[in-house]
C-alpha positions in Angstrom: 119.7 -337.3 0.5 116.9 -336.8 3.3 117.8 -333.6 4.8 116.8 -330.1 3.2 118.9 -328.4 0.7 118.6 -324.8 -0.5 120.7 -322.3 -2.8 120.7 -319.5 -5.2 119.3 -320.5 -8.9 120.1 -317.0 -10.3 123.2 -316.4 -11.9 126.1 -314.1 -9.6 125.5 -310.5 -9.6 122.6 -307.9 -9.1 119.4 -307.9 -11.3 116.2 -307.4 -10.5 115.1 -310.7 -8.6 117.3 -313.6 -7.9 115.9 -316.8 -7.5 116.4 -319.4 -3.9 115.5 -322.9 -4.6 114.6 -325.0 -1.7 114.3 -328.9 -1.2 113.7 -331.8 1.3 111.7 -333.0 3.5 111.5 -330.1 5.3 111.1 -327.4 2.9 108.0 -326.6 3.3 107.8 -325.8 7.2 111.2 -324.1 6.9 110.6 -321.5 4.2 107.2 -321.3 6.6 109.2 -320.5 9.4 110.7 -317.0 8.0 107.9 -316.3 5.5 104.6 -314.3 6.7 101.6 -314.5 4.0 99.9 -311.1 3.5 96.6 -312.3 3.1 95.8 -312.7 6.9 95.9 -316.7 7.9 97.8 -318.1 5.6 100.4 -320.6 5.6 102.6 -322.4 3.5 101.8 -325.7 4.9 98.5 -325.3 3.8 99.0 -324.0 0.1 98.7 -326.9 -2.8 101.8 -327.8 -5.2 102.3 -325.5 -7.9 100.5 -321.8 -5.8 102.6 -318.8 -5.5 101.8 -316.8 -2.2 103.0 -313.4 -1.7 104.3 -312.1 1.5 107.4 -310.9 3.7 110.6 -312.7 4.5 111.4 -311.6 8.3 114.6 -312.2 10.4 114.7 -313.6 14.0 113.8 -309.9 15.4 111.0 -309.5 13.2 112.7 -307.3 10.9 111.7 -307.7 7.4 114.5 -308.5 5.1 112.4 -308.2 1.4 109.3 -308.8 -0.4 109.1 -312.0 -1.8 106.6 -314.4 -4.4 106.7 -318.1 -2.8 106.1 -320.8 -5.4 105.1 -324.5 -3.3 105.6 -327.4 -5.3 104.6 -331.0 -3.6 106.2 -334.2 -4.2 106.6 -336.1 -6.5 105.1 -333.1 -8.7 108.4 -331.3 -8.3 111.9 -330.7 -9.8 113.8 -333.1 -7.6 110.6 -335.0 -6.4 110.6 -334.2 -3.1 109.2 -331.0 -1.9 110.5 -327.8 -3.3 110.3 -324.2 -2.5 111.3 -321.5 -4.6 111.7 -318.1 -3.0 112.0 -315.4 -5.6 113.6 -312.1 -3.4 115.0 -308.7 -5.1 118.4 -309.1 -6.5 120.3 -307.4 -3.7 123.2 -309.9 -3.2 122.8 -308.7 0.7 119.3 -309.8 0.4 120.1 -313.1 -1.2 122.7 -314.0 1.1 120.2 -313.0 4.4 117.8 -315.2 3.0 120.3 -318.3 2.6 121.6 -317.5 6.3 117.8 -317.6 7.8 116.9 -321.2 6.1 120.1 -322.5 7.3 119.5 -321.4 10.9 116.1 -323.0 10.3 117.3 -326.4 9.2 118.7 -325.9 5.9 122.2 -326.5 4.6 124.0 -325.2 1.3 123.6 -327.2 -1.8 126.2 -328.6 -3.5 127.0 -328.2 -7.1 124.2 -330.4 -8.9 122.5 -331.5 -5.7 118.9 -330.4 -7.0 119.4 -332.5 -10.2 121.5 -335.5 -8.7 118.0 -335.5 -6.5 115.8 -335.4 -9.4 117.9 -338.2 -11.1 117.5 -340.6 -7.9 113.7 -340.1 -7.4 113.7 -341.1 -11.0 112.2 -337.8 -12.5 114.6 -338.6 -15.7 117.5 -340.5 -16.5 121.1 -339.8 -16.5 121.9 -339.0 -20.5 118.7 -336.6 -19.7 120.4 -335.0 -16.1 123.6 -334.0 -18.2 121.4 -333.1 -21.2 120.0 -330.2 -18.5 123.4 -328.8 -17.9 124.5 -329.3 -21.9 120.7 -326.8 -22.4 122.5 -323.9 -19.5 126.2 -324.0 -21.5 124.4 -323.7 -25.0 125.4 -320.9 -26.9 123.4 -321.6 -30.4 120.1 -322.5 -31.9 122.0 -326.3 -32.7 123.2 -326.7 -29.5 120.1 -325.8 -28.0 118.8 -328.1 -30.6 120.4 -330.9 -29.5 119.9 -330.3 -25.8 116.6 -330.4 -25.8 116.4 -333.5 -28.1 118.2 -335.0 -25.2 116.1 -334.0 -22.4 113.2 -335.3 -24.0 114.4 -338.6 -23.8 115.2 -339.6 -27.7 118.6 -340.8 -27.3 117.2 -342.7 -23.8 114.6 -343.5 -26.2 117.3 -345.0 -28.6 119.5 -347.2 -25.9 116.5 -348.5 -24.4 115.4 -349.8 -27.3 119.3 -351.5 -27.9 119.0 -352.6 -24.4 116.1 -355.0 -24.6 117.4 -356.5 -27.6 120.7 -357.4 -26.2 118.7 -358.5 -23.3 116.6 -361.1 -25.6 120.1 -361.9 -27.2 121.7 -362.4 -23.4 118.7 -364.4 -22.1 119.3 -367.1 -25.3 122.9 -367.6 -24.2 121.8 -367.6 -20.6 119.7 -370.3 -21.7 122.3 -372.5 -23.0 124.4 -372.3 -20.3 121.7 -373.8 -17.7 120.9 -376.4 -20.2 124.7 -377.0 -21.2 124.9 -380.3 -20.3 121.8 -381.5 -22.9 124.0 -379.8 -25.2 120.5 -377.5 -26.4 121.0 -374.5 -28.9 118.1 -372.0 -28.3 118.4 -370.0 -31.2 120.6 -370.9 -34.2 124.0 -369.4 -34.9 123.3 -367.4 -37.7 120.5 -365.9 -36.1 122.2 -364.9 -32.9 124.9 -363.9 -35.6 122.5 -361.4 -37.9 121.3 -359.7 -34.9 124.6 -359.0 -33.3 125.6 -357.5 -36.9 122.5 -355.4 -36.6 123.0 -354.4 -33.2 126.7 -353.6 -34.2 125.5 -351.2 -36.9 123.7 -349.2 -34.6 126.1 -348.9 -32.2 128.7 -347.9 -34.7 126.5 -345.2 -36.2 125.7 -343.9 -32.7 129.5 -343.8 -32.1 129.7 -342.0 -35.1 127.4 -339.5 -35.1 129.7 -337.6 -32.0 132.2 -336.1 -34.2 129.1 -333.9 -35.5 127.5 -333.8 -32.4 130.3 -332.4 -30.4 131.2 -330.3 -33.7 127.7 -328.3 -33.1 127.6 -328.2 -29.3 131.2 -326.7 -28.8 131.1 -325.3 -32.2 132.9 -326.2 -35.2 136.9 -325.7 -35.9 137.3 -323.7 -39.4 141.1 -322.8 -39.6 141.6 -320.2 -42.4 145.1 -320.6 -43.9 147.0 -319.5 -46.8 149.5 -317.9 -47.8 150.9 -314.7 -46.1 148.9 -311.7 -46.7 146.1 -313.3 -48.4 143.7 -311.5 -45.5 142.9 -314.2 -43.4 143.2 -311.9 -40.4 140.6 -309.4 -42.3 138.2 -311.9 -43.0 138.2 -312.9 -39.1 137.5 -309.7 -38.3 135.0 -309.3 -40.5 133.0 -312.6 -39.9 133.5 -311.6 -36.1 132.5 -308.2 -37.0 135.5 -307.2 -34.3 138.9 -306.2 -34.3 139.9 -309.0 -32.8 143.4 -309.8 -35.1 146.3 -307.3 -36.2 145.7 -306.6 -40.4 148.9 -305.5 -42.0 150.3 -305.7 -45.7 153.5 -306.6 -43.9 154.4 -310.8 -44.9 154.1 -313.0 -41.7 152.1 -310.2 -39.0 150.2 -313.3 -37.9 152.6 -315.7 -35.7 149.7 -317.8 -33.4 146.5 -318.6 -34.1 143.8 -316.5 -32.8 140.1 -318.5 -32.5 137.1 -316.8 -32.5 133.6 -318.5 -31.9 130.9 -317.0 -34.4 127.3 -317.6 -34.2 126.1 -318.2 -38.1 122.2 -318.7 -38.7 122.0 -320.4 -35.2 125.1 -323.0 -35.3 128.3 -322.3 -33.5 132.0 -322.0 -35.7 135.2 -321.5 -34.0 137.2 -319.4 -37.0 141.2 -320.3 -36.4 143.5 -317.2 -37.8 146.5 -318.9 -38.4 150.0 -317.6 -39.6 150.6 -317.7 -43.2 152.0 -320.8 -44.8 155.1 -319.8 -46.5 159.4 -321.1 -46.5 160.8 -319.2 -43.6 164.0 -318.8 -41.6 162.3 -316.7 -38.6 162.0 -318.8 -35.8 159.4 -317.7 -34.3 157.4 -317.9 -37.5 158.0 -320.9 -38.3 156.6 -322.0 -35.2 153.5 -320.1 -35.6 153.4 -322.4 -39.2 154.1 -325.7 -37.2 151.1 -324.3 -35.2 148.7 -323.5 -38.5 149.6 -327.2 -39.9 148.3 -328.4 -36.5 145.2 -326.6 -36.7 144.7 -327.9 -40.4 144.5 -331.2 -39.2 142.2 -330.8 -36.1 139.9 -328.5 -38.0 136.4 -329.8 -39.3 136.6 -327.2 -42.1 139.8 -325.1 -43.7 138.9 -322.3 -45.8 141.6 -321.9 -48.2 142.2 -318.6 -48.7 143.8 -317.3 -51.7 144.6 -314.1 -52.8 143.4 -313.2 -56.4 145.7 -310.6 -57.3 148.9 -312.7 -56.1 151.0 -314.6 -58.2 151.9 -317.3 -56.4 151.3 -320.4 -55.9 148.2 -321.3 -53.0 149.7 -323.1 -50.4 149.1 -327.0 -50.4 146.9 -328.3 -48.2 147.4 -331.7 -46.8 145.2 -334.5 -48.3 143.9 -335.5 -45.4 142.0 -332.5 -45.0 138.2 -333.8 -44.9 136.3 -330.3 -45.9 138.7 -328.1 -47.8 136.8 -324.7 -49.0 138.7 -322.9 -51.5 137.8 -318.7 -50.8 139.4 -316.5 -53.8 139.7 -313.1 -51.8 140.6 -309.8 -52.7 138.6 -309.8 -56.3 138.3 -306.1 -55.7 141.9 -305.5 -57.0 141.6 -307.5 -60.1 139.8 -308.1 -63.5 137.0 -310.5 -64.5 139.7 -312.3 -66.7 142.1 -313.1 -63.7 138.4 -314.1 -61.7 137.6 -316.5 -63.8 141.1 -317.7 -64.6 141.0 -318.9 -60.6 137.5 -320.2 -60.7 138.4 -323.0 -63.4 141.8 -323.2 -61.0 139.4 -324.1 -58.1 135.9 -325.7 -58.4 133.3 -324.8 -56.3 135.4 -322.2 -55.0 133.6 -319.1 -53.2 134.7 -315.2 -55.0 135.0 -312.6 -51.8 136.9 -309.1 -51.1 137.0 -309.3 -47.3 137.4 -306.1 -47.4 134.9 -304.7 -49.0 132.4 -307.1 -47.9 131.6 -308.6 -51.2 129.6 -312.3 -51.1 130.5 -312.6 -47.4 126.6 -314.1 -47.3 127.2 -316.5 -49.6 130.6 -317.8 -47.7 128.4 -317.5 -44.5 126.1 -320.3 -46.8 128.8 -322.6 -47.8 129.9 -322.8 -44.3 126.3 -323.9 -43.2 126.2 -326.4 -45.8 129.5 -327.5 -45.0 128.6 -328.2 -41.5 125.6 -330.2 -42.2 123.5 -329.1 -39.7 120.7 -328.6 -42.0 120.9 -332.2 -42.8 119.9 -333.6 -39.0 116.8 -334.7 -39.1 113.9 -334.3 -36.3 114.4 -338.6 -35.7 118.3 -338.0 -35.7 119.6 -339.0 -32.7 123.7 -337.6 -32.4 125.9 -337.8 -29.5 126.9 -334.9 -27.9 128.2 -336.3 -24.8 132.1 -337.3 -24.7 131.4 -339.8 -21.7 128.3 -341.4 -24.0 130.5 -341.7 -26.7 133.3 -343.3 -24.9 130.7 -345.7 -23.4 129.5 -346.6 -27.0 132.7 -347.7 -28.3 133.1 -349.7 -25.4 129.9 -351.2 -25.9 130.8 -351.7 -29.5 134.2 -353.4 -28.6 132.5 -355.9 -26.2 129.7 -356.6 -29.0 132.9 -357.4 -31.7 134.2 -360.0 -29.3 130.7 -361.2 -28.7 130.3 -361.5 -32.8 134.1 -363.5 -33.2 133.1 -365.6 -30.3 129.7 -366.7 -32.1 131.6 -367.0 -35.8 134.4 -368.9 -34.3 133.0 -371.1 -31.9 134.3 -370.4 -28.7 132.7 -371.3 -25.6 129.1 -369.9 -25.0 129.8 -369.0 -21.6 132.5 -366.3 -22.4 130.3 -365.0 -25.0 127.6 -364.5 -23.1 130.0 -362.2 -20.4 130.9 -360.3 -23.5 127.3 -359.6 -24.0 126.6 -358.7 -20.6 129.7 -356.3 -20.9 128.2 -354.7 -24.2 124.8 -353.7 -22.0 126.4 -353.0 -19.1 128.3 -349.8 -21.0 125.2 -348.9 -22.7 123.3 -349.0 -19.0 126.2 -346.4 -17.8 124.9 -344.0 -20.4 121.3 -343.7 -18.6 122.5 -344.6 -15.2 120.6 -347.8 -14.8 124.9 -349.2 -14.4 126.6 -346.6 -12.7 128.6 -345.9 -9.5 128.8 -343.4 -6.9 132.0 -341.7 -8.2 130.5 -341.5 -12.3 127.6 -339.7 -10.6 129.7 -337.3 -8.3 132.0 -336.6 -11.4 129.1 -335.7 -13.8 126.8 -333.6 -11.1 129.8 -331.7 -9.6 129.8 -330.2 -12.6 126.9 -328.0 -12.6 125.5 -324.9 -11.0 125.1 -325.4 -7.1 121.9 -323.8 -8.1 120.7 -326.5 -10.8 
């Protein structure tokens, strides 16, 4: 963790500049080596933290390999915290890949993925639930998700388990109590008190726990499966709401045998739309796979839109109970009267009139969706889980703090309820890293950028 580090922060390809990050010790007077100011005199060792300096970047003949801006940034005032150099060169990948070669003959060596960040998260310049929030804020592909990124970076869900974390440490340190003083047989804090807060403490928890299903609903974006029955245009809607070809439309029964996903940015939140085959009694093999496949998606979807089409006569196909957020569309209202329309709107409540095909009240399905979603409803105070490793430590957390509350409401010995405890804020201390090993860390960082 001592030596110097350096790669490319730009993204792959040719643009117009590309970005090399520097870091270590070392930075400063290795950058210096290759780098010649053109103000006469001037040197990077000598420049304070946050100054850009223009100049040349030269090879070992004296060649000049670009024009460059150097940004100096001095620990701790830095990224990582130690000292960092940014080199912004033209986006030649020749160029980008001369410059990497000259700091590593200088002294550098080739980042590894995360490296910059893992740094940042050792010197203490943020926390681990704020490190992965950093890479969650690069993958985001929506206003929400961006949302949520940034609420994590700036430390509100740290905010959140710090604040559980003291209080299980006041609830630890009155068991820890009774086990030094065991032998005068001393209680320190009455049972239903320890009790009540435990409940409390449980609560939140839970509520965090919770709150992931949304969370990772409106990172990743949320699963809508359209079904219905065969030629009700759930491959025309797709299309539309992708505003792509992106599914085969035919009046031929049963065209669709897979599902086809789509993701679709709507007012800033992210929806995966599921085409799925058409729900119907068949004795085609392969369609009645592609069915199997639809039910599947029914019951991993956060949203169905049942589609149904106004000018058929049968029956809509049944959706299973267990459905959560079922939103009945009646399509194709182009092709019939206002009798038959309103005949299907006391069928189904709440239901949403569209023609796909025309383009008819595609807005206001766009506005049932939203609401659907709840993303409206998250407050600025909310704090959801994103994270599937946060989440995971959560319901740990939570299982350890049930055995903590049976073991106070049923008596049993102080000393295993107070390791149950200690369990329950260890799991919340892996979330932020104050608990956490060598291989959680190299599991999480390897995942980003070697840039970031």
């Amino acid at each position: 963790m001592n030596d110097t580090i350096c790669a490319i922060s730009t993204a792959r390809g040719i643009g117009a500049i590309a970005v090399i990050r520097v870091s270590g010790d070392d930075a400063i007077s290795i950058v210096d080596s290759v780098f010649s100011a053109h103000r006469t005199g001037v040197r990077l060792s000598d420049r304070k933290t946050h100054t850009v300096t223009y100049g040349t970047i030269s090879d070992c003949y004296g060649e000049i390999v670009d024009d460059v801006l150097v940004s100096v940034f001095r620990h701790p005032n830095s990224f990582t915290g130690e000292d960092s150099v940014e080199v912004s060169v033209h986006g030649s990948s020749y160029v980008q890949q001369e410059v990497l070669r000259l700091l590593c003959s200088k002294g550098a060596r080739l980042a590894m993925p995360g490296e910059f960040s893992r740094r940042a998260f050792a010197n203490g310049k943020f926390d681990l639930a704020q490190a992965e929030a950093i890479a969650d804020l690069i993958a985001s592909q929506s206003k929400m998700s961006h949302k949520l990124a940034i609420s994590q970076m700036s430390g509100r869900i740290s905010e959140k388990l710090a604040d559980l974390h003291n209080r299980l440490v006041e609830l630890s340190a009155l068991l820890e109590l009774e086990l030094d003083f065991s032998e005068e047989d001393v209680e320190f804090a009455d049972r239903k008190t320890l009790i009540d807060t435990c409940v409390g403490l449980q609560g939140e928890i839970s509520s965090l726990s919770d709150s992931f299903r949304l969370g990772n609903a409106l990172k990743n974006g949320i699963p809508v499966a359209i079904v219905g029955n065969t030629n009700a245009g759930k491959s025309t809607l797709l299309n539309l709401l992708a505003e792509d070809q992106r599914a085969i439309v035919s009046d031929i029964d049963g065209t669709t045998r897979d599902a086809i996903e789509v993701p679709v940015n709507i007012d800033g939140v992210l929806f995966r739309f599921i085409d799925t085959a058409g729900l119907r009694e068949t004795s085609d093999e392969i369609e009645r796979l592609g069915i199997e496949i639809t039910k599947h998606h029914i019951q991993k979807a956060d949203i169905v839109i049942n589609l149904i089409d106004a000018s058929d006569e049968r029956t809509a196909a049944l959706l299973n109970g267990a459905v959560s957020k079922i939103l009945n569309v009646i399509n194709k209202i182009d092709k019939v009267g206002p009798d038959r329309i309103s005949e299907l709107e006391k069928q189904y409540d709440n239901a949403v009139c569209i023609s796909a095909k025309n383009d008819v009240n595609i807005d206001v399905l766009k506005a049932r969706l939203i609401a659907l979603s709840k993303a409206n409803e998250i407050a600025e105070s909310d704090v959801i889980i994103t994270n599937e490793r946060h989440y995971q430590c959560l319901r740990s957390a939570g299982e350890a703090l049930n055995r903590t509350l049976f073991g106070l409401k049923n008596g049993i010995a102080t000393d295993l309820v107070a390791e149950d405890l200690r369990l329950c804020n260890r799991h919340i201390g892996e979330i932020t890293g104050q608990i956490t090993s060598d291989t959680v860390l190299h599991t999480i960082f390897s995942r980003f950028c070697i840039g970031k």
